[in-house]
TIFIVO-424022 format. One record per residue (C-alpha): x, y, z. Coordinates in pm, 1 decimal. Layout:
# residues N
<pt><c1>X</c1><c2>Y</c2><c3>Z</c3></pt>
...
END
This chain:
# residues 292
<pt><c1>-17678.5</c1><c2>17177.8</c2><c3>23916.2</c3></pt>
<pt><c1>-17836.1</c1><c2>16914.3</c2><c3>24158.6</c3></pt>
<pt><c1>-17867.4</c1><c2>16982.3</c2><c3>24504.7</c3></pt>
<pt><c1>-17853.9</c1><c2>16633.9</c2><c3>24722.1</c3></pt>
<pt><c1>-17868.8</c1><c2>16822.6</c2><c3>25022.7</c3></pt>
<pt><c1>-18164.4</c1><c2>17085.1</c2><c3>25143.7</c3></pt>
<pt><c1>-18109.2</c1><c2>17453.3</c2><c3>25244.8</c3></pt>
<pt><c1>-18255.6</c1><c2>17344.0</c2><c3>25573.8</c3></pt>
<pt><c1>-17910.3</c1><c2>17129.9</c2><c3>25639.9</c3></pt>
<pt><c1>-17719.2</c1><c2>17456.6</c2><c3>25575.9</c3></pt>
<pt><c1>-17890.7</c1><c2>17622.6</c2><c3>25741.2</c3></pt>
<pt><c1>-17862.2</c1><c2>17424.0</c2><c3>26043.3</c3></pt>
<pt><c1>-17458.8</c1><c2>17453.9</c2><c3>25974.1</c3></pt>
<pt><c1>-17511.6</c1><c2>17844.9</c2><c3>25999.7</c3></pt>
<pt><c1>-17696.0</c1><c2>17799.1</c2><c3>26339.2</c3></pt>
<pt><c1>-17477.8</c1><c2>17571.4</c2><c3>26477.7</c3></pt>
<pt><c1>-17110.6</c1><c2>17737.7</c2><c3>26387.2</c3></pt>
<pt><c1>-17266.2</c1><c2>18114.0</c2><c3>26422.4</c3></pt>
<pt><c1>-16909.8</c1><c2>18209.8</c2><c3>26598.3</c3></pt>
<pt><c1>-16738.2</c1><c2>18179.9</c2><c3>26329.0</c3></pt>
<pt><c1>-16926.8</c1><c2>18433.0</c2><c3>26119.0</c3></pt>
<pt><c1>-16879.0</c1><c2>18815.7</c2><c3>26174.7</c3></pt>
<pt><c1>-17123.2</c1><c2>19060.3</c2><c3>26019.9</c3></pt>
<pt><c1>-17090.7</c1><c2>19432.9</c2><c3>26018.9</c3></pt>
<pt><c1>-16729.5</c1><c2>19400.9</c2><c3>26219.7</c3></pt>
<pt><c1>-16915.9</c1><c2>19224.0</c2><c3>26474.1</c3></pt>
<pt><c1>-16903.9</c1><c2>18870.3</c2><c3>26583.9</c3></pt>
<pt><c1>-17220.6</c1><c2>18684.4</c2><c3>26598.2</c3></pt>
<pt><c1>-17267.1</c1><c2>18552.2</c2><c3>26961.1</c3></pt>
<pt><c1>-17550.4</c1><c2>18313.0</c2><c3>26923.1</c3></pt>
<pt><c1>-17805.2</c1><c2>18204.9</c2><c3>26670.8</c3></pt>
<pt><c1>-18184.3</c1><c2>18223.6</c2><c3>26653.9</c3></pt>
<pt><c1>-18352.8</c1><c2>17961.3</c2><c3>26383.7</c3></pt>
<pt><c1>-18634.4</c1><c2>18110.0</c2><c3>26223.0</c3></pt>
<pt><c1>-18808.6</c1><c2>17755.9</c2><c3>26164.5</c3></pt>
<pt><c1>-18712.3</c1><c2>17794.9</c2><c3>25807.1</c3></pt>
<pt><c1>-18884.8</c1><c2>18133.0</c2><c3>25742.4</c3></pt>
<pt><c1>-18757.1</c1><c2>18410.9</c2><c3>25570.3</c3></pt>
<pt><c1>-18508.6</c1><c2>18541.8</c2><c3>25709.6</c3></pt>
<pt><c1>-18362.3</c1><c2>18203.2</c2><c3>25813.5</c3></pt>
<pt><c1>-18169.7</c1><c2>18314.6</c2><c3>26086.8</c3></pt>
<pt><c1>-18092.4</c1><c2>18605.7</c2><c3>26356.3</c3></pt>
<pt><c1>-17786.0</c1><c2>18662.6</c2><c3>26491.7</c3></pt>
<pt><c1>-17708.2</c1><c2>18869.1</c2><c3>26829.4</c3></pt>
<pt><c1>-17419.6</c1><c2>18996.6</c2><c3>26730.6</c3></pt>
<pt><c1>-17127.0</c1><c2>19101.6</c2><c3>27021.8</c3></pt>
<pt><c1>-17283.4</c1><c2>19433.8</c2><c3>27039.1</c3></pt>
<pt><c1>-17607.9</c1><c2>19311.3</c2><c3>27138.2</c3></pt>
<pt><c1>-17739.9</c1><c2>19406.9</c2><c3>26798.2</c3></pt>
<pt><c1>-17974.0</c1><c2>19109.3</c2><c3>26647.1</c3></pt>
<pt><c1>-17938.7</c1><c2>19109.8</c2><c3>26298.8</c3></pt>
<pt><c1>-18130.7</c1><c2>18910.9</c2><c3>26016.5</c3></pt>
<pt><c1>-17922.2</c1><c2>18601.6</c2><c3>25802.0</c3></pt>
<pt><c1>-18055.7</c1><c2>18475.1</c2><c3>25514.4</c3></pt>
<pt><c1>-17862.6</c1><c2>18139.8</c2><c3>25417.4</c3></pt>
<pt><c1>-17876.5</c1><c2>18016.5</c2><c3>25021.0</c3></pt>
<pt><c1>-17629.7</c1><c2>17769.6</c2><c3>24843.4</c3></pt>
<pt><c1>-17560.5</c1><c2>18059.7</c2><c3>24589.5</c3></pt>
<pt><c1>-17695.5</c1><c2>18449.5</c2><c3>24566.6</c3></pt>
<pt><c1>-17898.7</c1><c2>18400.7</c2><c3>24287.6</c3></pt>
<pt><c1>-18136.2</c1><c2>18134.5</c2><c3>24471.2</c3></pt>
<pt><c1>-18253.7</c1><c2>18454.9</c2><c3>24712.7</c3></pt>
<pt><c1>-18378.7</c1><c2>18659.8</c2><c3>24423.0</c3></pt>
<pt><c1>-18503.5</c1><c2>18310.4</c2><c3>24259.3</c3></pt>
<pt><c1>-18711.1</c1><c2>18245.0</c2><c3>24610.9</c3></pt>
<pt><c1>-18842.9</c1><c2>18572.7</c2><c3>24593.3</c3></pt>
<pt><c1>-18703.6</c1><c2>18763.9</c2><c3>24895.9</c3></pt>
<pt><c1>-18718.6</c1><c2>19110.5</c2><c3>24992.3</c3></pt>
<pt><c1>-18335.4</c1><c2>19230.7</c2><c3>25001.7</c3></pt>
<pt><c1>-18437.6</c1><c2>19547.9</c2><c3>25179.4</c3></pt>
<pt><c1>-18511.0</c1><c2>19338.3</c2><c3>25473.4</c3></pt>
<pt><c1>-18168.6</c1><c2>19200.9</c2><c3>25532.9</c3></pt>
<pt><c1>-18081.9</c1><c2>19572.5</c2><c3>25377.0</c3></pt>
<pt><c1>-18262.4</c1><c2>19798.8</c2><c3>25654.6</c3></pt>
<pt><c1>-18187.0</c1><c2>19572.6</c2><c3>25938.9</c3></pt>
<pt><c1>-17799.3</c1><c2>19558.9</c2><c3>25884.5</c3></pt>
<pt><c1>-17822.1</c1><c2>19145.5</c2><c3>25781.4</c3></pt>
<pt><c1>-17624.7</c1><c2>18949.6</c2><c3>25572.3</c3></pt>
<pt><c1>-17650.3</c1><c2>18675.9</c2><c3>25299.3</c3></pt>
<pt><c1>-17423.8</c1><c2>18352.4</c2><c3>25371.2</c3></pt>
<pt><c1>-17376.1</c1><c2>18164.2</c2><c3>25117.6</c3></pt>
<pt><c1>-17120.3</c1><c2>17849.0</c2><c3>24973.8</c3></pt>
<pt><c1>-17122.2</c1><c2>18076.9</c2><c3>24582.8</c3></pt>
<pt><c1>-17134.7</c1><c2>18454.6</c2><c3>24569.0</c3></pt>
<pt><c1>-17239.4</c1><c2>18437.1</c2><c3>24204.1</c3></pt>
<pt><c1>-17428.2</c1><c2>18768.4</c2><c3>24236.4</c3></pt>
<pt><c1>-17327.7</c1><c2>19110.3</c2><c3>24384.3</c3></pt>
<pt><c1>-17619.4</c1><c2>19248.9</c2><c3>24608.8</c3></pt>
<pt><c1>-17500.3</c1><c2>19583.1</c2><c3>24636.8</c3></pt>
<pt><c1>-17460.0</c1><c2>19719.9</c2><c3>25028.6</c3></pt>
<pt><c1>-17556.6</c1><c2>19343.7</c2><c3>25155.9</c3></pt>
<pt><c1>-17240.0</c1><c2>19202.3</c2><c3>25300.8</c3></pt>
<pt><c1>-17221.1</c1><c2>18822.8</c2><c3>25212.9</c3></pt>
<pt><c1>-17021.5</c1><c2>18601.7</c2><c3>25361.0</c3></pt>
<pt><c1>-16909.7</c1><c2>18308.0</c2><c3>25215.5</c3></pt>
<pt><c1>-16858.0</c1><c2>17978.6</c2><c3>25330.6</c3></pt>
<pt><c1>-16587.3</c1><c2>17783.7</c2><c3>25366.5</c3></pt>
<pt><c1>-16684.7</c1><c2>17471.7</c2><c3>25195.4</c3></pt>
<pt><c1>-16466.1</c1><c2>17207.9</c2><c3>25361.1</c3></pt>
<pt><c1>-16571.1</c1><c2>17326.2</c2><c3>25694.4</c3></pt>
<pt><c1>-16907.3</c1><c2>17240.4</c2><c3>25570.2</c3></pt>
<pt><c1>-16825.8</c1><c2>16907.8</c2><c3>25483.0</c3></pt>
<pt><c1>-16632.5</c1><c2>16845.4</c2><c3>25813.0</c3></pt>
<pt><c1>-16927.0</c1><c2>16948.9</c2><c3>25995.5</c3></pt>
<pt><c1>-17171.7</c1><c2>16711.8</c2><c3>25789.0</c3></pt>
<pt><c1>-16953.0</c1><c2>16456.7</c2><c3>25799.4</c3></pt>
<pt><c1>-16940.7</c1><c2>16441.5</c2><c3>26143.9</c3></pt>
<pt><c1>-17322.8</c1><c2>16489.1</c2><c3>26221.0</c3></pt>
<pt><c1>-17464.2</c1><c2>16326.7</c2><c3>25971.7</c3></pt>
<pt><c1>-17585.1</c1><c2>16056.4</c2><c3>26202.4</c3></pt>
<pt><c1>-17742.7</c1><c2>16342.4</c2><c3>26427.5</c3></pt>
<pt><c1>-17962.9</c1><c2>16470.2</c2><c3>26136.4</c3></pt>
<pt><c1>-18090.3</c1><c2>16179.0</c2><c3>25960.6</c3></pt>
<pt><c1>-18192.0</c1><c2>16079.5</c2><c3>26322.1</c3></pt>
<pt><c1>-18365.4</c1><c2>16412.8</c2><c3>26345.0</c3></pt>
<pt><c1>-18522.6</c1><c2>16365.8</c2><c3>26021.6</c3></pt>
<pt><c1>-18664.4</c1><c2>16030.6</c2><c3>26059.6</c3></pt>
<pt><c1>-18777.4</c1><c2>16089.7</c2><c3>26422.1</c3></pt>
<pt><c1>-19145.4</c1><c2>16214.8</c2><c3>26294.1</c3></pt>
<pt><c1>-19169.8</c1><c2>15878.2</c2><c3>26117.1</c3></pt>
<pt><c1>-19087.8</c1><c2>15632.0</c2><c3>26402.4</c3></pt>
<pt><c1>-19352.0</c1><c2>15484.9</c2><c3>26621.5</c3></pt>
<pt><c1>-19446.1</c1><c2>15688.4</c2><c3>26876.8</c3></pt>
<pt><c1>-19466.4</c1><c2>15640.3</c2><c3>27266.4</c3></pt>
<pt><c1>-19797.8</c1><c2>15794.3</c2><c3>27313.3</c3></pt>
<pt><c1>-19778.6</c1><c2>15666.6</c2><c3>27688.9</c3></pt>
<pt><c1>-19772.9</c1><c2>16058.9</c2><c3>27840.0</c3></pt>
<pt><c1>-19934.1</c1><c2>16155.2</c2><c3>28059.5</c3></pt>
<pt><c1>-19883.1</c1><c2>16533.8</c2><c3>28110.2</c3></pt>
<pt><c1>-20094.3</c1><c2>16745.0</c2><c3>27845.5</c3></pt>
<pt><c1>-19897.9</c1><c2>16976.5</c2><c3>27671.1</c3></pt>
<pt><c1>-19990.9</c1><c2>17380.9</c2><c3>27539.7</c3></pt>
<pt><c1>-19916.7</c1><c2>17439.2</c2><c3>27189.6</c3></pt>
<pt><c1>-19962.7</c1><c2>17760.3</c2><c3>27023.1</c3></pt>
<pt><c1>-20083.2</c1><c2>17860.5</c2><c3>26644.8</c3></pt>
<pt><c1>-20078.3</c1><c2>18163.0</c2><c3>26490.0</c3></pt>
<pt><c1>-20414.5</c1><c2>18326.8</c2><c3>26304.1</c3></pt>
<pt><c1>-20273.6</c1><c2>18569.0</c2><c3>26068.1</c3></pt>
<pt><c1>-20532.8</c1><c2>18775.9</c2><c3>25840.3</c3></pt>
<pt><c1>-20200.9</c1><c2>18704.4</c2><c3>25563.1</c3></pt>
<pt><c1>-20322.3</c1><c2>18440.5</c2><c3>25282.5</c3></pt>
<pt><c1>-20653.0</c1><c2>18380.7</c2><c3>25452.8</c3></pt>
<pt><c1>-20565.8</c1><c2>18246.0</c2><c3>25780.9</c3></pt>
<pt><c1>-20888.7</c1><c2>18379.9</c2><c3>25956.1</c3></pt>
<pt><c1>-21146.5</c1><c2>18210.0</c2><c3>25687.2</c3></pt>
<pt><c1>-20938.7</c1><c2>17900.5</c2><c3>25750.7</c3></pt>
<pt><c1>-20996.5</c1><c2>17900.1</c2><c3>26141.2</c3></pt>
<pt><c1>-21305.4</c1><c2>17986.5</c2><c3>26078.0</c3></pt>
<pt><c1>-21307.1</c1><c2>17611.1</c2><c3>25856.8</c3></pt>
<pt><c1>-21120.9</c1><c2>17456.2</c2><c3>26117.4</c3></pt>
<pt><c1>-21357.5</c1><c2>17554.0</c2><c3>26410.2</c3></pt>
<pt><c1>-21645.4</c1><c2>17390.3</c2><c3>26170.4</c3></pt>
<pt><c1>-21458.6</c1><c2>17074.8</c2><c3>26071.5</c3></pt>
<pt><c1>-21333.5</c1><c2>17032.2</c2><c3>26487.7</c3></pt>
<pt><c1>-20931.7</c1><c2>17035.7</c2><c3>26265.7</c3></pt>
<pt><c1>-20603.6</c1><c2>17165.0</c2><c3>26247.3</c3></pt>
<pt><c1>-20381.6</c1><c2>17130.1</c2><c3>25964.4</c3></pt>
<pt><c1>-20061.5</c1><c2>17171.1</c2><c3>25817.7</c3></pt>
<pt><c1>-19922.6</c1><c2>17190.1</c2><c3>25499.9</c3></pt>
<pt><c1>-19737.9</c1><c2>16843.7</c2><c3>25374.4</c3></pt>
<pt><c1>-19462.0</c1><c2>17029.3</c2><c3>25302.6</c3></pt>
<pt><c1>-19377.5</c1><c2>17253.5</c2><c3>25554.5</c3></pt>
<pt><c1>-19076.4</c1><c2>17388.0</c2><c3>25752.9</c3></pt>
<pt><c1>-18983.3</c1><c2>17014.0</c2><c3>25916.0</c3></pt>
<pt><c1>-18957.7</c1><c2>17172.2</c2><c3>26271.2</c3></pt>
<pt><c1>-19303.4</c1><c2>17265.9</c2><c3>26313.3</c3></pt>
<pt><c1>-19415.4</c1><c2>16910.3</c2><c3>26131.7</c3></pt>
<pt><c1>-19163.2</c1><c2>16773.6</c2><c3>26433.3</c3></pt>
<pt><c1>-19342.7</c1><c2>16981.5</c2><c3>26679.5</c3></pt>
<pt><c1>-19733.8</c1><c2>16879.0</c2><c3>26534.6</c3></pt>
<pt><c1>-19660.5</c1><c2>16511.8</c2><c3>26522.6</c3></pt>
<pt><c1>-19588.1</c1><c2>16488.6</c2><c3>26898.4</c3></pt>
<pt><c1>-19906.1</c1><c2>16610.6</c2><c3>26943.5</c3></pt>
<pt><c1>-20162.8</c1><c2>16387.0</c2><c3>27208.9</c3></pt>
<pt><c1>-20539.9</c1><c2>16387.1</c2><c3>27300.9</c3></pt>
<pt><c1>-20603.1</c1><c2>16560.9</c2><c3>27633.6</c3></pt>
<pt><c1>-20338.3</c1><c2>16852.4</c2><c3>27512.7</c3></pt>
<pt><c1>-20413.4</c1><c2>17226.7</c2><c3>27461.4</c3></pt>
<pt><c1>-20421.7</c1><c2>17396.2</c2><c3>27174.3</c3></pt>
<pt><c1>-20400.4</c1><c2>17787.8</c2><c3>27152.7</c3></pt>
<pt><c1>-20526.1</c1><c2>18010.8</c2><c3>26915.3</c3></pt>
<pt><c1>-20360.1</c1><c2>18312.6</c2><c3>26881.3</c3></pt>
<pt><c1>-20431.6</c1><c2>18634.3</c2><c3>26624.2</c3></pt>
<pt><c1>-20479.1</c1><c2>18808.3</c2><c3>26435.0</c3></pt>
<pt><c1>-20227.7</c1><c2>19085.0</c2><c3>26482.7</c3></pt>
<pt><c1>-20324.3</c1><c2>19428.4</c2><c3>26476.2</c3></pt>
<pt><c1>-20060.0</c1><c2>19717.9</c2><c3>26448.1</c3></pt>
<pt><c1>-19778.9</c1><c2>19534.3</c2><c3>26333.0</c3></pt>
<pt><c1>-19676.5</c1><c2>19362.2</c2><c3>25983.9</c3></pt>
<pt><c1>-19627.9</c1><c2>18989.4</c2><c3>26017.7</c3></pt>
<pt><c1>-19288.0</c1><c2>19006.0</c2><c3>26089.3</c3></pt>
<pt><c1>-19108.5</c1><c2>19246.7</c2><c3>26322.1</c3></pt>
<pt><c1>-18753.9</c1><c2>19238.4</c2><c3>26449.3</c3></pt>
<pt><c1>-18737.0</c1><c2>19129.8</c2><c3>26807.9</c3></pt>
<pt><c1>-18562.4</c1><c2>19447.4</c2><c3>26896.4</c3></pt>
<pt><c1>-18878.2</c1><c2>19637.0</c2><c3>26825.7</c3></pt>
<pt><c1>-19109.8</c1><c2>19366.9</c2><c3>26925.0</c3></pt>
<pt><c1>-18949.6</c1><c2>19416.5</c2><c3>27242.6</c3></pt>
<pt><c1>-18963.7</c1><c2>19785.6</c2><c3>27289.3</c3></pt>
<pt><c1>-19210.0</c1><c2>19941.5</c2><c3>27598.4</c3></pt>
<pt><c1>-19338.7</c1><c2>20153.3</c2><c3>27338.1</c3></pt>
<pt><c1>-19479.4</c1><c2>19871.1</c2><c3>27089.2</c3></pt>
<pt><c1>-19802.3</c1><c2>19965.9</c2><c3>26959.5</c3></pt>
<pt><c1>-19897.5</c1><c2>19574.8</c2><c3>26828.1</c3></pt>
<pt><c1>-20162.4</c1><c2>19355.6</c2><c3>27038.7</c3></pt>
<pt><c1>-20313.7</c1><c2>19071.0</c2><c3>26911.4</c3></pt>
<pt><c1>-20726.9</c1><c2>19083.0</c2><c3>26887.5</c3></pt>
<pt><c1>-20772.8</c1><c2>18718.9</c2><c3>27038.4</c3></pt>
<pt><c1>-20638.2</c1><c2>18423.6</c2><c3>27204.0</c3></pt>
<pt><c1>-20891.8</c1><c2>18154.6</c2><c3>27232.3</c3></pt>
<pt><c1>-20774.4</c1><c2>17808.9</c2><c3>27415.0</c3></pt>
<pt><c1>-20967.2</c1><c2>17444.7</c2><c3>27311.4</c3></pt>
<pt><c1>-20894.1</c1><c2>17047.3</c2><c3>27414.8</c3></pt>
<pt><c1>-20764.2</c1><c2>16876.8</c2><c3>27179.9</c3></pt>
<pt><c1>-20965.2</c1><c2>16529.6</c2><c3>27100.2</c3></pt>
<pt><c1>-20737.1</c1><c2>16285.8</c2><c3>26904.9</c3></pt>
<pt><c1>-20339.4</c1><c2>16205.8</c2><c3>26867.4</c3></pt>
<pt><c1>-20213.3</c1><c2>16318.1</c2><c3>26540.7</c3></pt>
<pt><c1>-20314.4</c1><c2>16216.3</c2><c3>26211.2</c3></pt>
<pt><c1>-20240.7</c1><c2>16208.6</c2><c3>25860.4</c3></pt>
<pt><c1>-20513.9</c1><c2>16266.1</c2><c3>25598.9</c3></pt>
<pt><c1>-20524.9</c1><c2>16342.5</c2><c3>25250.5</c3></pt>
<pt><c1>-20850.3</c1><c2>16299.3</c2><c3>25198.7</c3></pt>
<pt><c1>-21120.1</c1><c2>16534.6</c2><c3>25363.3</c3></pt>
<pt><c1>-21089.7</c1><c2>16829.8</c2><c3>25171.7</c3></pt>
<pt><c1>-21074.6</c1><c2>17139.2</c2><c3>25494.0</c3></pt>
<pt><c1>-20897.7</c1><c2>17401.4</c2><c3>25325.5</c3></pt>
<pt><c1>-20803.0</c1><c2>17533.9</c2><c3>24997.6</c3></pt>
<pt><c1>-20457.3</c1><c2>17638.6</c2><c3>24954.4</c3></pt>
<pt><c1>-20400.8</c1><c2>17961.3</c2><c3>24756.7</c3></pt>
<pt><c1>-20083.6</c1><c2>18099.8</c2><c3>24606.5</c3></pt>
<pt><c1>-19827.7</c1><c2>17854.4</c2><c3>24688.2</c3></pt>
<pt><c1>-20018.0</c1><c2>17669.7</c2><c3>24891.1</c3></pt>
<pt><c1>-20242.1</c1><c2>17618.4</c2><c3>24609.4</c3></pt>
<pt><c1>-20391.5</c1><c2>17232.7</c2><c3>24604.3</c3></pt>
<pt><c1>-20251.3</c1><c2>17212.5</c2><c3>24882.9</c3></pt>
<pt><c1>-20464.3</c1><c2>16953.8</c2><c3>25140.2</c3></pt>
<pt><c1>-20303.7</c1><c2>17036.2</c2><c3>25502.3</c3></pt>
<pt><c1>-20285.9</c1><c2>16702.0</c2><c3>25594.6</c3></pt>
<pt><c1>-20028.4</c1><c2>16693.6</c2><c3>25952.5</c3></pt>
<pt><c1>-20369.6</c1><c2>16730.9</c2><c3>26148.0</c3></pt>
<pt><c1>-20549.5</c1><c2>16611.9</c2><c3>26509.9</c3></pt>
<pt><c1>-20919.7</c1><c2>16750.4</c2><c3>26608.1</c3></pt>
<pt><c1>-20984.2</c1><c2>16977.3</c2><c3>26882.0</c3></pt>
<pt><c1>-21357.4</c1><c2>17008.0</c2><c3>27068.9</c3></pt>
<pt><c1>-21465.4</c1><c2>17339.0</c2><c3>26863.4</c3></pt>
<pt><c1>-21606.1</c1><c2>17466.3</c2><c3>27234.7</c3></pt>
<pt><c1>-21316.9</c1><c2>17705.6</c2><c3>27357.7</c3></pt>
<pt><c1>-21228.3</c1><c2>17690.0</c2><c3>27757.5</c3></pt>
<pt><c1>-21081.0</c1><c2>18056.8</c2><c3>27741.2</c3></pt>
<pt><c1>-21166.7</c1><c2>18317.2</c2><c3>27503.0</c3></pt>
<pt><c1>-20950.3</c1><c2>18680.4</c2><c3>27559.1</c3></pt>
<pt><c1>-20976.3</c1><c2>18994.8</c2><c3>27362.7</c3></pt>
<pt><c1>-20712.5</c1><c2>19230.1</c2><c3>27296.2</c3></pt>
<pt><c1>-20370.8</c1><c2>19121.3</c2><c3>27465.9</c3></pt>
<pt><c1>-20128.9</c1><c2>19406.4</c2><c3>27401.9</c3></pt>
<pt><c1>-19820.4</c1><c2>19269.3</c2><c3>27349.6</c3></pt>
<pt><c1>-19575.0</c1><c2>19580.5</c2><c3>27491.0</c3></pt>
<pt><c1>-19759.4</c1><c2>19476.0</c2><c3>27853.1</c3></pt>
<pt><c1>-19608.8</c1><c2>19133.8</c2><c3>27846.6</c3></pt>
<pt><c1>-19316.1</c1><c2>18965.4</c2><c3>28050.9</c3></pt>
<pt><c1>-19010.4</c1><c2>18928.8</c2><c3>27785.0</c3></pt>
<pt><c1>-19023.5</c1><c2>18560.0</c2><c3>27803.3</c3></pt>
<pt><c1>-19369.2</c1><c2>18609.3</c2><c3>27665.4</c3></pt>
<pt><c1>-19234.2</c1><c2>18854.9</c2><c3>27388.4</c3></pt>
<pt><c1>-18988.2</c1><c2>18605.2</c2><c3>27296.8</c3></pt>
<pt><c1>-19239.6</c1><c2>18302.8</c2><c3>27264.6</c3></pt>
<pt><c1>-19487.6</c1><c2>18469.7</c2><c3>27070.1</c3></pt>
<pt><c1>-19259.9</c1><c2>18617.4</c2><c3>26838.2</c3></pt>
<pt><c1>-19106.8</c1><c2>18288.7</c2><c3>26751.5</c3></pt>
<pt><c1>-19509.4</c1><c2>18169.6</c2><c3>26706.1</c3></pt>
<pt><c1>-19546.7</c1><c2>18482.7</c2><c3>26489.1</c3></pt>
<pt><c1>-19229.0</c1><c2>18344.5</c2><c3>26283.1</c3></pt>
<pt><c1>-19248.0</c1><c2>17973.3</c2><c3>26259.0</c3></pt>
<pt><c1>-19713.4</c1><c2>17940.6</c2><c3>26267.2</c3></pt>
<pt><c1>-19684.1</c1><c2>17661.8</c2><c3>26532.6</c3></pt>
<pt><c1>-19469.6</c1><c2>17583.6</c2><c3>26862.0</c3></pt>
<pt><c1>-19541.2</c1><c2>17413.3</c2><c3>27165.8</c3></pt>
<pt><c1>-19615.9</c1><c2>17627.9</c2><c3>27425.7</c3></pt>
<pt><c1>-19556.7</c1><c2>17777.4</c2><c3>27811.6</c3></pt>
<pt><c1>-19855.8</c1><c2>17770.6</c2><c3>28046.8</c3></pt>
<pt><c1>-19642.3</c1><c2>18081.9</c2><c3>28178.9</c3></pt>
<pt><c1>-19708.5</c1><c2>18247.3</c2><c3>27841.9</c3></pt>
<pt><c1>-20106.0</c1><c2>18137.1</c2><c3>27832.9</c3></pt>
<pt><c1>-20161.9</c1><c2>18302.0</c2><c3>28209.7</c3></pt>
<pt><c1>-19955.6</c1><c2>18590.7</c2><c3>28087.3</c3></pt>
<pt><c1>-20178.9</c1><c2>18690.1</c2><c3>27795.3</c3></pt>
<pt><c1>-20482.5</c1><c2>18621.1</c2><c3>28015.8</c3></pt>
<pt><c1>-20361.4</c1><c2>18839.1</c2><c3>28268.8</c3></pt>
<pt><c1>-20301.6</c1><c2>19146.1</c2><c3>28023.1</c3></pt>
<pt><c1>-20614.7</c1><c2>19103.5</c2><c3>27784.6</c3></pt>
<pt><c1>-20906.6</c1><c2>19322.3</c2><c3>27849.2</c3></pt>
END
């Protein structure tokens, strides 16, 4: 079976029609992307409960992609998918209603191609406001040896196939901006629900947050070897890049996360989630404020 059209477009379907879906006896309220990390999705449900989605065209692609059910399982999620062609036990899936779907595409098809060809047009590099942008260093698949690369080479990378919103978000990127440096996180696994994330009593911090200039517009390069991709990453070059002057400007230690403003919360979270966002000052002064 050929698929024409990426998960990413369904998922953006899930995101953007999220009232229609109930899960649990509860009607989903609004939707959270997850920058095309697994889960995909989080819906706050009408009880105020937020709840992980995973979106697939059929069941059998999440066991094919390699996902952990009990995730979805122990947080009271759901699978949404256009074929139920596999029975997941206790996971509700919903399934979706296929010429909605098409209605929907149909109608904002225009919107998304624009979105997907926006990276790709010339930019207007004419700003001049610097912007914040924030990265997370996660001991997970190396990503401390690769800072330590990066802060030798003066670079940032990407993967050339990464989630499309954070290859949006890098491409926008401008000389004179700021670049944050966030990680790693101690006392929490990678991902954590926001309703724990949030909780007074979260025991998580993260060990550093180190802030540098960033010295050229964005680039693309395939050639100067940085990094070397492992698992399924492997070969992989990180080319989405711009250089930064390896000197930091701030340099914190130990920002316990639980001491934050939930604005804060929310922001790093989503950096936690998605590797790369662009950034409040707010959240910067916030972590400077609460770090030792």
């Amino acid at each position: 079976m050929e698929v024409w059209l990426k998960e990413r477009v369904l998922q953006r379907y899930v995101i953007e029609t999220c009232t229609q879906f109930k899960v649990n006896g509860y009607k989903a309220v609004r939707a959270r992307d997850n920058k095309d990390k697994f889960p995909d999705v989080y819906f706050t449900l009408e009880n105020n409960e937020e709840v992980p989605v995973e979106v697939e065209w059929q069941t059998t692609n999440f066991i094919q992609h390699g996902h952990d059910l009990n995730v979805i399982k122990e947080n009271n999620g759901c699978v949404i998918v256009c074929n139920n062609n596999l029975d997941l036990g206790k996971v509700q899936q919903i399934k979706i209603d296929i010429k909605k779907f098409e209605d929907w595409f149909e109608k904002n098809a225009k919107r998304i191609i624009q979105d997907t060809t926006e990276p790709y047009k010339k930019k207007d590099n004419s700003r001049t406001n610097p912007k914040l942008w924030l990265t997370y260093i996660s001991l997970k698949a190396g990503g401390d040896s690769d800072f330590k690369k990066a802060l030798k080479a003066k670079t940032w990378g990407v993967q050339k196939n990464y989630s499309q919103a954070v290859i949006n978000q890098i491409t926008q990127i401008n000389k004179g901006d700021l670049i944050v440096f966030i990680g790693p996180g101690k006392g929490f696994p990678d991902r954590v629900n926001i309703k724990n994330w949030s909780r007074k009593t979260f025991k998580g911090y993260f060990q550093q947050m180190q802030v540098f200039r960033i010295t050229s517009d964005y680039f693309y390069d395939e050639e100067k070897i940085i990094w070397e991709g492992v698992g399924k990453w492997k070969d992989e070059t990180f080319p989405h890049r711009f250089e930064f002057d390896s000197k930091h400007v701030i340099d914190v230690k130990n920002i316990q996360i639980r001491d934050l403003t939930n604005t804060t919360k929310q922001e790093l979270h989503s950096m936690v989630y998605s590797n790369f966002i662009e950034g409040d000052s707010a959240t910067m002064l916030d972590c400077i404020f609460h770090a030792d």
